[in-house]
C-alpha positions in Angstrom: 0.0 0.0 0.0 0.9 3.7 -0.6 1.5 6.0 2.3 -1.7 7.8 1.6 -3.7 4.2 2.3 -2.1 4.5 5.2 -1.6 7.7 7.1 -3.8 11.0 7.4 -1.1 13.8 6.2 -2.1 16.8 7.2 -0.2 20.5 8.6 -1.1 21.5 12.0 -3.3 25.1 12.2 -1.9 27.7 13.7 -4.2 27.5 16.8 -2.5 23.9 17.1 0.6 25.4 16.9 0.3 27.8 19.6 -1.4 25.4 22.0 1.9 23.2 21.7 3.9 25.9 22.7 1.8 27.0 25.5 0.9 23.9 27.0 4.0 21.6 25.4 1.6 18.6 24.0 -0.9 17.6 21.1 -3.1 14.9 20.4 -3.3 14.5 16.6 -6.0 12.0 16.2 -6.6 9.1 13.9 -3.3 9.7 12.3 -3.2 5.9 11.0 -6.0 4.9 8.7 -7.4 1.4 9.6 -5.2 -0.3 7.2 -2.3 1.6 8.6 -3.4 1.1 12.2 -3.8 -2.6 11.4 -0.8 -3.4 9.3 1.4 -2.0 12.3 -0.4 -3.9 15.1 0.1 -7.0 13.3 4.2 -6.3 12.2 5.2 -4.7 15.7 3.1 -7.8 17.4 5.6 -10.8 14.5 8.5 -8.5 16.5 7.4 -8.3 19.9 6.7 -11.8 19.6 10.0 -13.0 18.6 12.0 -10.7 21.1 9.7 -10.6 24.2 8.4 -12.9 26.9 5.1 -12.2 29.2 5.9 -9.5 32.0 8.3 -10.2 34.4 8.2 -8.4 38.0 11.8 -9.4 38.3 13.2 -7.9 35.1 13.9 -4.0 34.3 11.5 -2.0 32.4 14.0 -2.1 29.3 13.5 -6.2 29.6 9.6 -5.8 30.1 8.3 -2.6 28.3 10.5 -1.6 24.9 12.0 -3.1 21.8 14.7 -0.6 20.5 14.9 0.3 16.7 11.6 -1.3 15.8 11.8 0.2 12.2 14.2 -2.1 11.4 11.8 -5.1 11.6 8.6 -3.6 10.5 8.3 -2.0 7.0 4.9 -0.4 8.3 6.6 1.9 10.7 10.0 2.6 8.9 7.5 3.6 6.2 5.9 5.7 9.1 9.1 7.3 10.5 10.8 8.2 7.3 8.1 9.4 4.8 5.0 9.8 7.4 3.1 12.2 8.7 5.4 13.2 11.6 8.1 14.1 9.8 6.5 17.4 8.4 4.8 17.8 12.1 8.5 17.8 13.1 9.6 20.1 10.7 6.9 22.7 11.9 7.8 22.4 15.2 11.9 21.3 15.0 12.3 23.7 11.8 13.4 22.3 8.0 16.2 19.9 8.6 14.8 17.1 10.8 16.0 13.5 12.0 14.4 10.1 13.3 16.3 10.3 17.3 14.6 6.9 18.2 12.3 4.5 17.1 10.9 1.5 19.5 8.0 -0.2 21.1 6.6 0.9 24.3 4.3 -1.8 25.8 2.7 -2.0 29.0 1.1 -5.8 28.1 -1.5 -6.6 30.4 0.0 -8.0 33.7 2.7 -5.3 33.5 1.5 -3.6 36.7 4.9 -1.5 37.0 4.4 2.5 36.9 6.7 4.7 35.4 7.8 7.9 37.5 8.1 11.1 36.6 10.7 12.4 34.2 11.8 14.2 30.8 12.7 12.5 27.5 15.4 14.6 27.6 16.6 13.1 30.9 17.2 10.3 29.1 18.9 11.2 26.4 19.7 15.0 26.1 19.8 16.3 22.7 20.9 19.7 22.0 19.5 21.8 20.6 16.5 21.3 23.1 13.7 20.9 20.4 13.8 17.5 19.7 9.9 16.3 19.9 8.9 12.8 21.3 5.4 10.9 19.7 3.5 8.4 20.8 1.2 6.3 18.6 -1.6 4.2 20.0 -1.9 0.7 19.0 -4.6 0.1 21.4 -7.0 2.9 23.2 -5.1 3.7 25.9 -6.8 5.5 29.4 -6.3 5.0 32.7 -7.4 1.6 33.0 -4.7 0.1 30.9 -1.6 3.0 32.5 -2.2 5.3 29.6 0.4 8.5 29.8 0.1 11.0 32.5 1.9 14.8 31.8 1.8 18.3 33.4 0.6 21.2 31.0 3.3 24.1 30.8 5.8 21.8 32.6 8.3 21.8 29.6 8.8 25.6 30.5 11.0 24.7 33.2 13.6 23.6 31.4 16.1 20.6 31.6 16.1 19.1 35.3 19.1 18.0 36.2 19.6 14.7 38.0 22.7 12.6 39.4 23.1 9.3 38.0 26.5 7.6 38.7 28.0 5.0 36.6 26.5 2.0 38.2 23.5 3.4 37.7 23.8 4.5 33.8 25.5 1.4 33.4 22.1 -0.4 34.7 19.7 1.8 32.6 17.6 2.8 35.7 14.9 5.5 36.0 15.6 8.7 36.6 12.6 10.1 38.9 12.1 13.6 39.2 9.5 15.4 41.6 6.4 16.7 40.1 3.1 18.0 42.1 0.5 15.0 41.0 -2.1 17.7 41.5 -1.6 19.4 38.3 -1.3 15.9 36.4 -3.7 15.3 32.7 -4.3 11.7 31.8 -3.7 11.5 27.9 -6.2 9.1 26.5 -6.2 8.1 23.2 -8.1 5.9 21.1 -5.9 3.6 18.8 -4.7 5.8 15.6 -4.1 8.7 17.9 -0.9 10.7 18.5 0.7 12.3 21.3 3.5 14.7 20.8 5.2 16.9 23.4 8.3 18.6 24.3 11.4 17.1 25.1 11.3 18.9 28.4 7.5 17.9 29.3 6.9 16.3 32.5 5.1 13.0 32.0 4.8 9.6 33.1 2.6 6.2 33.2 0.9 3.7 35.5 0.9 0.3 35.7 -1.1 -1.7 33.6 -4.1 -2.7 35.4 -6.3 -4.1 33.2 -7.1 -7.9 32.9 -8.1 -8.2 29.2 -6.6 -5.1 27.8 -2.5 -4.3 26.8 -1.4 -0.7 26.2 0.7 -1.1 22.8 2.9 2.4 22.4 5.1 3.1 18.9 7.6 5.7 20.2 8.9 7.7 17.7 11.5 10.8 18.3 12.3 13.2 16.3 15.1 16.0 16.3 17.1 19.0 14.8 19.3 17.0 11.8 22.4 18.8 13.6 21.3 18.1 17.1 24.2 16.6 19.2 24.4 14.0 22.4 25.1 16.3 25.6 26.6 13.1 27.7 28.5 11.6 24.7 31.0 14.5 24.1 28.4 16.3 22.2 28.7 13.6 19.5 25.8 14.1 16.8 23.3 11.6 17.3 22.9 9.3 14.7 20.0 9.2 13.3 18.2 9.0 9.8 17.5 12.4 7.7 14.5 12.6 6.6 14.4 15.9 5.9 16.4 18.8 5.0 20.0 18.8 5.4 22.6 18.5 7.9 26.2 19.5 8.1 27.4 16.0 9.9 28.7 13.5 7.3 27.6 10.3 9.4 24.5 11.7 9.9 23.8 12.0 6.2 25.1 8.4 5.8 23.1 6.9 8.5 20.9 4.5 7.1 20.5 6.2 4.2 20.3 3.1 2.0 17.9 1.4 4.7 
């Protein structure tokens, strides 16, 4: 199928445009057309399958909850990352020259009670400059009966929070938590075709997934300035795949370009 079988392309309106800086979030919705929406439930669930076992209490959330680079095994969502819809959200938001950051699945299966705490994207991986944009794309509705994604309007205004880690812990992959007052908190439900985007500075985080009969399928998708560097990694460009524009970093250029 053609892109346009697939995804809704569409600009966002002004008005859209200035809630997202106000309030640091959109929900774009119905982004995937059924046929999209379907072909990627059924190629991210052939990948998930292959790579993942059921939930785990003793295993990290990395074990239990993602499956890195999932573009690389399903030809819906590379299709998605490289040549979708997002990538001209991005550029309204990022500015012309735009790469894919990260690409992977985000589950919260059912039985996968663990919450996640508060943080920033950008805690996790800080890109400079400090525009990169996360997405999330329902594969199932997601509210707060399955842990759908909980964030704080406005929060991104505060900035980068800064938080210790020491090796052991990087090493490890664990959570960085950061404080947050729960009483400002928005639940983001979606239904499945939705998108989420925010700032890479927005305050967010999930619950455990409750629900008996219901999983909380998530394809996170990052996007960022085609010139945007790793902060912790010597300020190393982060490799990622131009999809739009130019950039003035060779490897960038020649990162999966013939993918």
């Amino acid at each position: 199928m053609q892109s346009d079988d697939l995804f809704n392309f569409r600009k966002l309106t002004q008005n859209e445009l200035d809630s997202f800086q106000e309030n640091g979030y959109l929900i774009i919705r119905q982004i995937l057309k059924p046929a999209g929406l379907a072909q990627m439930q059924a190629e991210c669930m052939e990948a998930w399958g292959r790579e993942k076992e059921s939930f785990d209490p003793n295993k990290s959330w990395l074990q239990n909850s993602l499956l890195v680079n999932i573009h690389h095994q399903a030809p819906t969502v590379k299709k998605y990352y490289f040549e979708g819809p997002l990538v001209e959200v991005a550029s309204q938001i990022i500015g012309p020259n735009i790469k894919g950051a990260t690409s992977q699945l985000t589950f919260k299966m059912k039985g996968n009670t663990k919450p996640f705490g508060w943080h920033q994207d950008n805690g996790y991986g800080e890109l400079e400059p400090y525009n990169a944009l996360t997405t999330l794309t329902a594969l199932d509705d997601t509210d707060r009966g399955n842990g759908c994604l909980w964030l704080i309007p406005g929060s991104h205004k505060n900035g980068q929070i800064r938080v210790a880690q020491n090796e052991e812990q990087k090493k490890s992959q664990s959570e960085i938590i950061v404080e947050a007052d729960e009483s400002l908190a928005v639940p983001m439900e979606m239904k499945a075709g939705d998108c989420l985007i925010f700032n890479c500075w927005m305050l967010h985080k999930s619950d455990g997934n409750h629900s008996e009969t219901r999983d909380r399928r998530i394809l996170f998708l990052r996007y960022a300035d085609a010139d945007a560097v790793e902060v912790y990694n010597e300020r190393k460009p982060r490799l990622g795949r131009l999809v739009k524009g130019n950039t003035k970093f060779e490897a960038v250029a020649a990162f999966e370009a013939d993918l």
